[in-house]
C-alpha positions in Angstrom: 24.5 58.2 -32.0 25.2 55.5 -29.2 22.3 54.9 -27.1 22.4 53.6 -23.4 20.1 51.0 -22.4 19.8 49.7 -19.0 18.2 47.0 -17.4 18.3 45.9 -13.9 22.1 45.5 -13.3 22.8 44.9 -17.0 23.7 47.6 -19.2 23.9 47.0 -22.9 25.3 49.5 -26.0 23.0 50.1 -28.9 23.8 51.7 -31.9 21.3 53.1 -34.3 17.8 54.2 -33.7 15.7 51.1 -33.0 15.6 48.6 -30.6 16.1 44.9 -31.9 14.9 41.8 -30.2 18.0 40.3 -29.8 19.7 43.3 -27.4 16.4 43.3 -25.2 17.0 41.2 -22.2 14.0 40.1 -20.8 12.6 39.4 -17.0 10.4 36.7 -16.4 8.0 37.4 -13.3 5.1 34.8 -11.7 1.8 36.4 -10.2 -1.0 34.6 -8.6 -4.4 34.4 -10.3 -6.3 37.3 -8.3 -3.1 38.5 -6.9 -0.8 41.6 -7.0 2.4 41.8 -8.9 5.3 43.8 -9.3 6.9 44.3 -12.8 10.2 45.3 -12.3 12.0 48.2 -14.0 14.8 50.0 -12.9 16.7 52.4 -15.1 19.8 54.2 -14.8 20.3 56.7 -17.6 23.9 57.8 -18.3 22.6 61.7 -17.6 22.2 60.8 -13.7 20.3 64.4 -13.0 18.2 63.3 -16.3 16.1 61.3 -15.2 15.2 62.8 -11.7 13.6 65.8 -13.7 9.9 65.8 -14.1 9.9 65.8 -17.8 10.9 62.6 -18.0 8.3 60.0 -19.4 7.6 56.6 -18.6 5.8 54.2 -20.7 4.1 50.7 -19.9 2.8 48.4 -22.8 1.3 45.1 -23.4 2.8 43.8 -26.3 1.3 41.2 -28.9 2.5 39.2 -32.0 0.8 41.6 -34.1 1.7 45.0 -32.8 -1.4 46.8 -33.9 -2.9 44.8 -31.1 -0.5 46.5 -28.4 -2.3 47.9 -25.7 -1.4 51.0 -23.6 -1.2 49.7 -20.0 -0.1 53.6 -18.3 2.0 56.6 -19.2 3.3 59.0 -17.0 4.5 62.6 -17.8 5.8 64.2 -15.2 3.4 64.8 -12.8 0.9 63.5 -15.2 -0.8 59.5 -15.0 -3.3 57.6 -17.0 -3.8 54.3 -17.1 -6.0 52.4 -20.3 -9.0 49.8 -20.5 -8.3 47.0 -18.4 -6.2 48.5 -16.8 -7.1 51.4 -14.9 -7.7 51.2 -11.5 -5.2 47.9 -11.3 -1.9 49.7 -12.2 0.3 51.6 -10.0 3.9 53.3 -10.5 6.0 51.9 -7.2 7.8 54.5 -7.5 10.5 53.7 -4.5 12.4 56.4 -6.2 13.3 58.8 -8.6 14.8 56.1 -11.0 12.0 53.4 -10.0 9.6 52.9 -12.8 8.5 49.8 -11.8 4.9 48.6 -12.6 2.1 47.4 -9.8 -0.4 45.1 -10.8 -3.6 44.5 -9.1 -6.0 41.6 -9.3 -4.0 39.8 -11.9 -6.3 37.5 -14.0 -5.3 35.2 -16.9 -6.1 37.9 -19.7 -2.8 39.3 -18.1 -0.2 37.2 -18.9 2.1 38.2 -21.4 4.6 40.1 -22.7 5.1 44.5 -21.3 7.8 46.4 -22.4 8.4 49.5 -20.1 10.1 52.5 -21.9 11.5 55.7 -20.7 12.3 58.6 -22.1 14.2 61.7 -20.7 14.1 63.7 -24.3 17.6 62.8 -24.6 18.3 59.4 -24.7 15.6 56.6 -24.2 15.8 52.6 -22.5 13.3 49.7 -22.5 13.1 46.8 -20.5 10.8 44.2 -21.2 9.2 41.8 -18.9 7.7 38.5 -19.2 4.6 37.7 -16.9 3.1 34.5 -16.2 0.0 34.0 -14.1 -0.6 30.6 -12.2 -3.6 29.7 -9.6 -1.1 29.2 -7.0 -0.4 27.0 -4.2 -1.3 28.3 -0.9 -0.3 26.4 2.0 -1.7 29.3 4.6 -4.4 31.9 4.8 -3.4 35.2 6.4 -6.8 36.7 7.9 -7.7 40.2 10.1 -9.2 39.7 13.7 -10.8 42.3 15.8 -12.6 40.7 18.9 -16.3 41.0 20.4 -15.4 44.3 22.5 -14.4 46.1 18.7 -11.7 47.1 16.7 -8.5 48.3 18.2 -8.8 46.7 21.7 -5.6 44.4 21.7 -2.4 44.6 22.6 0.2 42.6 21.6 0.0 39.9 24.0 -3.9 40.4 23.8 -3.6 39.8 19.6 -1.0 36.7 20.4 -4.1 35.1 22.4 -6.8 36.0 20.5 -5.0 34.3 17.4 -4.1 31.2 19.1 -8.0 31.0 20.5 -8.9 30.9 16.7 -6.9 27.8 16.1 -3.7 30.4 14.0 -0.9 32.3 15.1 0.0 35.4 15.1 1.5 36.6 11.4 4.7 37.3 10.3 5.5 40.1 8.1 6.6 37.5 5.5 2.9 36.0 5.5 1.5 39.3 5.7 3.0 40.3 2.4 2.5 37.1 0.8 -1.3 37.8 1.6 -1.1 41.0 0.0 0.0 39.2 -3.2 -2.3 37.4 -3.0 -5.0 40.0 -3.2 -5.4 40.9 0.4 -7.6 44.4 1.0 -7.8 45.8 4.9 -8.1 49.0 6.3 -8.1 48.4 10.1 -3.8 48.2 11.2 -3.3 44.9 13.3 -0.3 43.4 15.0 2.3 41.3 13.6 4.7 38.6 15.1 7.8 41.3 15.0 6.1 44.3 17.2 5.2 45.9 14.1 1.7 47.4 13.0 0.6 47.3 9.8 -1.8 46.7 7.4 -2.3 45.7 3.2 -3.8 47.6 0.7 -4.6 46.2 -2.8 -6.9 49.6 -3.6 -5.5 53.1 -2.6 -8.3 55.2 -1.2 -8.3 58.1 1.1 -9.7 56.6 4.3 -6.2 54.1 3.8 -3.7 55.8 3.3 -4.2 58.2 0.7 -5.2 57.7 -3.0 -2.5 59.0 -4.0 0.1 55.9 -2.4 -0.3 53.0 -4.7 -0.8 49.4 -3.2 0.9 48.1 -0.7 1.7 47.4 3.2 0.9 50.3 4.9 3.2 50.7 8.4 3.0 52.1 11.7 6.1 50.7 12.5 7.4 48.6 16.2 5.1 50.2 18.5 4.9 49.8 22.2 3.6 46.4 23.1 0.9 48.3 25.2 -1.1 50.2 22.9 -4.3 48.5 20.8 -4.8 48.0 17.6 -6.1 44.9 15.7 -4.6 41.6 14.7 -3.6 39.7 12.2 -3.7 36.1 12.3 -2.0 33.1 10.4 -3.7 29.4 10.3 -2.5 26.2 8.2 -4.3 23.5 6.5 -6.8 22.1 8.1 -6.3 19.0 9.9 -10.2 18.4 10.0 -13.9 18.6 8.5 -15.3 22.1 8.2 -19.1 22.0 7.6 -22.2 23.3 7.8 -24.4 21.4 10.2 -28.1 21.7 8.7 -30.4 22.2 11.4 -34.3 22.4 11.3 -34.7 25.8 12.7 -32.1 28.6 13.5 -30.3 28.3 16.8 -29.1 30.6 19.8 -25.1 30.9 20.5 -25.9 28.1 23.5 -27.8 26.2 21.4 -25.2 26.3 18.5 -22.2 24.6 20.4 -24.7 21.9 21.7 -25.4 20.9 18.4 -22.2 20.5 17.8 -21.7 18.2 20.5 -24.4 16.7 19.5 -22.7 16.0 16.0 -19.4 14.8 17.8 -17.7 17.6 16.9 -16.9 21.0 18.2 -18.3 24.3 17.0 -15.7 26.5 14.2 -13.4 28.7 15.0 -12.6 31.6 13.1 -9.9 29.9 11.7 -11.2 27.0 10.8 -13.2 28.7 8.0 -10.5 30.9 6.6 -8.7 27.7 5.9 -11.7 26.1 4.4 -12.5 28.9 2.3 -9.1 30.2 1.2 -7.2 26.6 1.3 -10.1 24.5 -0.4 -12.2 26.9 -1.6 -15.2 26.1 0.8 -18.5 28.1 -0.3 -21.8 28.8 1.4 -24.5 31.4 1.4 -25.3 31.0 5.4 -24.4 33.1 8.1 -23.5 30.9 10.9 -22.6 30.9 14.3 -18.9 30.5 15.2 -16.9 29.8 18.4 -16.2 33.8 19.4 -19.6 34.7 19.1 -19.0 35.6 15.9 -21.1 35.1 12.6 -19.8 34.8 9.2 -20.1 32.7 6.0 -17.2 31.8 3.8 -17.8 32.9 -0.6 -15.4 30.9 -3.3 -18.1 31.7 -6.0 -19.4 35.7 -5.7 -22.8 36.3 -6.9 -25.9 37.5 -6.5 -26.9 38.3 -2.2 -23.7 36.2 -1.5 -20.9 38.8 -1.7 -21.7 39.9 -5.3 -18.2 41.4 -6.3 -15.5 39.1 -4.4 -14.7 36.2 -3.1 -14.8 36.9 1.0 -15.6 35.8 4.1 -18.2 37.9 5.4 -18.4 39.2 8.9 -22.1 39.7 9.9 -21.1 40.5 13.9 -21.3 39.7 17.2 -25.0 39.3 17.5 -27.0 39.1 20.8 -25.8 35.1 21.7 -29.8 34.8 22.1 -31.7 35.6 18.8 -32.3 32.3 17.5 -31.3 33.7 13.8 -28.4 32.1 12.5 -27.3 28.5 12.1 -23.9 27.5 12.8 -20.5 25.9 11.3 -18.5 22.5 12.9 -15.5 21.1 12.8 -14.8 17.9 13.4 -11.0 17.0 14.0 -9.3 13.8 12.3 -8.9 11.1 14.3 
C-alpha cells in the first residue's frame, strides 16, 4: 500500500507502514521566550473530500530521544479537543481552514523547545509533518503598548489616537508592530486604532468577554472603520534616547508638585512612553506607583512577585487619580545631551 505524505508544498511517496526518519522533512520555526508561535502544518490528503470530514483526527506531539518520554501536546477528533500537562491552556488549532492543522503556541518558555511531530489521520490514509522549534530571548527594538486617555476608554478617533500617541513620545502602530507584539505575548481586550484605519486588538488568551473562547489566539479585527468613530489606541515607541528613573522623594507628591521636582532634577517628568520602553526594551523594574506626564499613574514589573503584579511581567495602570492627593511619587526622564 502506497501512502501519501504531504508537507507544506512538498509531497513525498512512502511505501510500507512506518514512517522513517530519513523521508520526514522537517520545518525549523523561532519563537520568542514568553511569546506566541505558530507551528506550521498544512496537509493535503490525496482524498480531497477526506480530510474536510469531521472524523478526521489530528495529532500534536513533543517528541524525545527516548520515545517513552513523548508527550501528548493536543488531539483533536472531530469536534472533540484536549490538550495535555503543560500544555493546556497554551495550545490552540489555527485552524484557517478545513486542511489547516497548524499548532498555536502561547507563552513559549525554554522547556518548549524541541522537536513536534503533527500527524493526521482520515481512517484511510495518514501524513506527519514534523517541526523543529527553537526558543530565543529575542531582540526587541520597539514596544507596542494600549492607550486610552484621562476622559476613558473609547473616546478617540483617529486623528485624536495619532495625537495622543505622539503626546506620549510613540506613534501610532502599524499592523506589522501590532502583530509582532502579539508574538511577543501581548494580552488586550479594549480594540484601539492602528496606523492603516484599522481597529483591532491581540489576544494571547481566548475568553468570552474577547472574542469568544472558542477563537484561539490571535488579532482580533474590526476592520477600516470610519475615521470618526472612538475607540482606543495603540501606540508604538523606540529605544530610548534618555534616563528613565525614579526620583526618590521624601514624602509623596501632588501631580503639580510631581513635574516641579522634575525640573527641579533637570529633567522632565515621564511620559507614558518613556516607561514602556524602559520596561519592555531594558527591562526596567519598580514596585512604585508614580506619577507620569498624562496624569496618569503606573509602575513598570520585569520581575513578578509578590504585591508587585504577582503573575506577569506588566506595567500596571493605577488611573488618573485626583492631580491633588499627595499619594504617589513620580517617574523622570532626563534626555541625552
Amino acid at each position: 500500500m502506497m501512502r501519501l505524505l504531504c508537507i507544506t508544498i512538498v509531497c513525498l511517496i512512502l511505501a510500507g507502514s512506518a514512517y522513517s526518519e530519513e523521508t520526514i522533512l522537517t520545518v525549523n520555526v523561532s519563537a520568542e521566550l514568553g511569546g506566541n508561535i505558530t507551528l506550521p502544518c498544512r496537509i493535503v490528503s490525496s482524498d480531497t473530500l477526506s480530510f474536510g470530514d469531521n472524523g478526521h483526527r489530528i495529532k500534536w506531539t513533543k517528541v524525545e530521544v527516548d520515545e517513552a518520554l513523548n508527550k501528548d501536546v493536543l488531539v483533536k477528533m472531530g469536534e472533540h479537543m484536549k490538550t495535555y500537562g503543560n500544555f493546556e491552556g497554551r495550545v490552540f488549532l489555527q485552524g484557517l481552514d478545513s486542511e489547516d492543522a497548524s499548532l498555536i503556541m502561547t507563552e513559549v518558555s525554554m522547556d518548549d523547545k524541541g522537536k513536534y511531530h503533527c500527524e493526521v489521520d482520515n481512517g484511510i490514509e495518514d501524513s506527519l509533518q514534523e517541526v523543529i522549534l527553537e526558543v530565543h530571548a529575542g531582540l526587541t527594538t520597539g514596544a507596542v503598548f494600549p492607550y486610552s486617555p484621562p476622559s476613558g476608554r473609547y473616546n478617540l478617533n483617529f486623528q485624536d489616537a495619532v495625537q495622543a500617541c505622539e503626546d506620549q513620545e510613540a506613534v501610532i502602530a502599524s499592523h506589522e508592530q501590532l502583530l509582532a507584539a502579539w508574538k511577543g505575548g501581548l494580552d488586550w481586550c479594549n480594540a484601539g486604532w492602528l496606523s492603516d484605519g484599522t481597529v483591532q486588538y491581540p489576544i494571547t488568551k481566548p475568553r468570552h468577554p474577547c472574542g469568544g473562547s472558542n477563537n484561539g489566539p490571535g488579532l482580533r479585527t474590526y476592520g477600516r472603520q470610519e475615521k470618526i468613530r472612538q475607540f482606543d489606541v495603540f501606540c508604538y515607541t523606540t529605544a530610548l534616547k534618555g534616563n528613565f528613573y525614579w526620583l526618590v522623594q521624601p514624602e509623596r507628591l501632588t501631580f503639580d508638585e510631581a513635574v516641579e521636582a522634575c525640573r527641579d532634577d533637570d529633567a522632565e517628568i515621564a511620559k507614558v512612553g518613556h516607561m514602556f520602553a524602559a520596561w519592555k526594551l531594558e527591562g526596567y523594574d519598580r514596585c512604585d506607583a508614580g506619577w507620569l506626564a498624562d496624569g496618569s499613574v503606573r509602575y513598570p514589573i520585569s520581575r513578578p512577585r509578590k504585591n508587585c503584579s504577582p503573575t506577569e511581567a506588566a506595567v500596571r495602570f493605577v488611573g488618573f487619580p485626583d492631580k491633588t492627593v499627595k499619594s504617589y511619587g513620580v517617574y523622570c526622564y532626563k534626555p541625552d545631551q
